[in-house]
N, C-alpha and C positions, 0 to 999 in steps of 0.2 A: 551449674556445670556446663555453661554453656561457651567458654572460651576455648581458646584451641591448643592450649598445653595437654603432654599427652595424659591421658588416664589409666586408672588401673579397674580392671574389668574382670568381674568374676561369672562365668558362663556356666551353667548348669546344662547335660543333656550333649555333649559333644562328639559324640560316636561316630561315624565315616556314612556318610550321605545327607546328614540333618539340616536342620537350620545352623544349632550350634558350634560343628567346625568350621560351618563357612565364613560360618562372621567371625569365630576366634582368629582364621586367618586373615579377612580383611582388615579388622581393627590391628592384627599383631604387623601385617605390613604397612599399616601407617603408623606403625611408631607406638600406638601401646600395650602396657603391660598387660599381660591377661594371662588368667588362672582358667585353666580350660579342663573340666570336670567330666567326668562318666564313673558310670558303678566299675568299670574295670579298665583302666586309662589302656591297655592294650589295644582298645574299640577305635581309639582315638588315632585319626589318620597321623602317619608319622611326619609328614610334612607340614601337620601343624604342630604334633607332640614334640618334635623335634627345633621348633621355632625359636629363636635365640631371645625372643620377646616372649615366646608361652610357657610357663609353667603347669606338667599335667599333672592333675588331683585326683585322686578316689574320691568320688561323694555320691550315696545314694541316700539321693532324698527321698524313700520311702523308708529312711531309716531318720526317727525321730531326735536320737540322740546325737549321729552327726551333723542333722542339720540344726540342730541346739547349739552343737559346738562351735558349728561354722556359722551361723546367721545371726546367732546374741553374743558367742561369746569372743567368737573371734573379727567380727567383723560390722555389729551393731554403731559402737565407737565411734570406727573410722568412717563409716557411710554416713553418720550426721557430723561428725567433724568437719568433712571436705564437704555439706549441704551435697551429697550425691543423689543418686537417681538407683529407683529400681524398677526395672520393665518385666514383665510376664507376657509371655507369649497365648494368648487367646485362641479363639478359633468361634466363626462366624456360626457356625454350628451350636457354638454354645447358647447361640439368641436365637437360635431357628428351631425345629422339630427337622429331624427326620428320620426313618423307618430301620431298624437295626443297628443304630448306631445307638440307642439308648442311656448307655453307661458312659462311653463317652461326651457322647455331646453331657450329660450331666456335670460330669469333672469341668469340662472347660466354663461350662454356664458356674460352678461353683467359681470357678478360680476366678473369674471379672468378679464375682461380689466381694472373695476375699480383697484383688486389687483394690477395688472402688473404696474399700473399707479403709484399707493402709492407708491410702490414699491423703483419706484425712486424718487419720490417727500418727502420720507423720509429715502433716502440715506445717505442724508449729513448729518442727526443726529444721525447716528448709530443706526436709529430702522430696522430691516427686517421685511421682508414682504414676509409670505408664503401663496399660495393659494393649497389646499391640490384637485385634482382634483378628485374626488371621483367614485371610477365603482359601482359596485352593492351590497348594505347594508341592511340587514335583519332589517329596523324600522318600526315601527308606522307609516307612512308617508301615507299608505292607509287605517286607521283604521276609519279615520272617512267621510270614502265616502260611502254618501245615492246612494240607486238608481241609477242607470245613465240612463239617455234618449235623446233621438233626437228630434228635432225639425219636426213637423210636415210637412211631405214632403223631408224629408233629403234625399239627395242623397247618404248617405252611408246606409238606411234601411237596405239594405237587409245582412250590417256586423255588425248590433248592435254587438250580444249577443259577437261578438270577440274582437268589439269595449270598451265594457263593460267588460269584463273579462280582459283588458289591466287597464283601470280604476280603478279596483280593488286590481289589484297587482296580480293575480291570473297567466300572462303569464312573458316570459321577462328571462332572461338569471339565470342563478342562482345566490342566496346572499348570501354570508358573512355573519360571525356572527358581531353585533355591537362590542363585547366583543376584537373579533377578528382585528376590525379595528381600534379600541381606541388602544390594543397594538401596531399598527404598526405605529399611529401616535405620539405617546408619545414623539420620539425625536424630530419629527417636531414642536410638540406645545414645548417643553420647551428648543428647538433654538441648538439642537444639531446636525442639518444639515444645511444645504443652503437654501436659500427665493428661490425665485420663483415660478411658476408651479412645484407640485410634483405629479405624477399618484399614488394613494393609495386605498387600497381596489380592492376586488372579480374585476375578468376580467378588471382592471385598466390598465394591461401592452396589452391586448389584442385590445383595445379599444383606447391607444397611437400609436400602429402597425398601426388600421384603420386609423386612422385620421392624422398619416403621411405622409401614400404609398400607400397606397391604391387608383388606382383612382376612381372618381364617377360611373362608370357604375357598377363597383365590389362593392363597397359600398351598391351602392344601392339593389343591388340584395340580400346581406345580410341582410342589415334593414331590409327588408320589409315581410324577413320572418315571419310567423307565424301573420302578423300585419292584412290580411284580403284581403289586398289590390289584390291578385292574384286572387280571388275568384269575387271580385265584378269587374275585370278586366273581368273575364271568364262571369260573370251576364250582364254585358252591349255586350258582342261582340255577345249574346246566343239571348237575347232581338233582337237586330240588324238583327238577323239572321230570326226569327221570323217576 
């Protein structure tokens, strides 16, 4: 899929500040077709929904049966017919550890092994399979966290407010612009690189460094900056001491 005739592109996740409207609108103004998806296409900025090149879709993929519908039944076919390409969006975190993001960073580390997996399970039909592993992207991804709070009795009390301020998107390395990272991945979604793991976006090559050579004791010392964790270290030995 690497020639320059237009494509046709199905974007999952499209809702107004993401990754995925930006690039449904770059790709739809260079000329290709694109199916530009969210659980509620209302989400979905009107100046891409509205695109004479995008067509907006319902799809929530935490629903098994539409995306049964939409990934074997409707669209399995055509994506080893035209030897197409499927990309997943990563995130560096998924290969790294760090401190209340748990659940997270889990998903992402699951979804490269699913990638990795496809990867060769749709070899033989000439589709790739990229997973873009993603560092640090200026979205919406914390815009709609209420409140944060602890469980009564928590043993991290005494680092809420650092705790919450991580929660919020308020601490954490610096971001990239979306605008910035849609350019850089253009070749990858439209197959003009190689499949596999690709490190892409803000601190992505910094964050490949850690998670290669790095061993855990230096690791750790880095994570855990700025995370709370030294302070409620210095709180328990002060208590202890008392």
């Amino acid at each position: 899929m690497s020639d320059s005739r237009p494509k046709t592109i199905l974007i999952t996740g499209c809702s107004a500040g993401g990754i995925g409207a930006a690039l449904a609108l770059r790709l739809a103004d260079q000329g290709h077709r694109v199916f530009a998806t969210a659980r509620d296409t209302r989400k979905i900025p009107s100046h891409v929904r509205e695109h004479r090149k995008v067509t907006a879709l319902a799809l929530d993929v935490t629903d098994d049966v539409s995306v049964a519908a939409a990934s074997i039944a409707a669209f399995s076919d055509l994506l080893i017919a035209s030897r197409g390409r499927v990309v997943n969006i990563g995130a560096a975190v998924g290969c790294l550890y760090s401190p209340w993001i748990g659940a997270y960073s889990s998903s992402k580390s699951a979804l490269h092994t699913v990638s990795e997996t496809l990867r060769m399970e749709l070899q033989p039909f000439g589709v790739t399979v990229a997973c873009l592993v993603t560092g640090t992207v200026a979205t919406r991804f914390h815009a709609n966290e209420g409140e944060f709070s602890l469980p009564a009795g928590s043993l991290y009390a005494d680092i809420l407010r650092t705790i919450s301020r991580w929660a919020r998107g308020e601490l954490g390395p610096d971001q990239g612009s979306v605008d910035d990272y849609v350019t850089q991945i253009l070749p990858d979604v439209l197959g003009n690189s190689r499949g596999g793991k690709l490190w892409r976006g803000a601190n992505a090559g910094a964050a490949w460094f850690a998670s290669c050579w790095l061993p855990d004791y230096v690791l750790d010392k880095l994570v855990v900056l700025n995370q709370g964790l030294d302070k409620l270290t210095q709180s328990i030995l002060e208590k202890k001491a008392d």
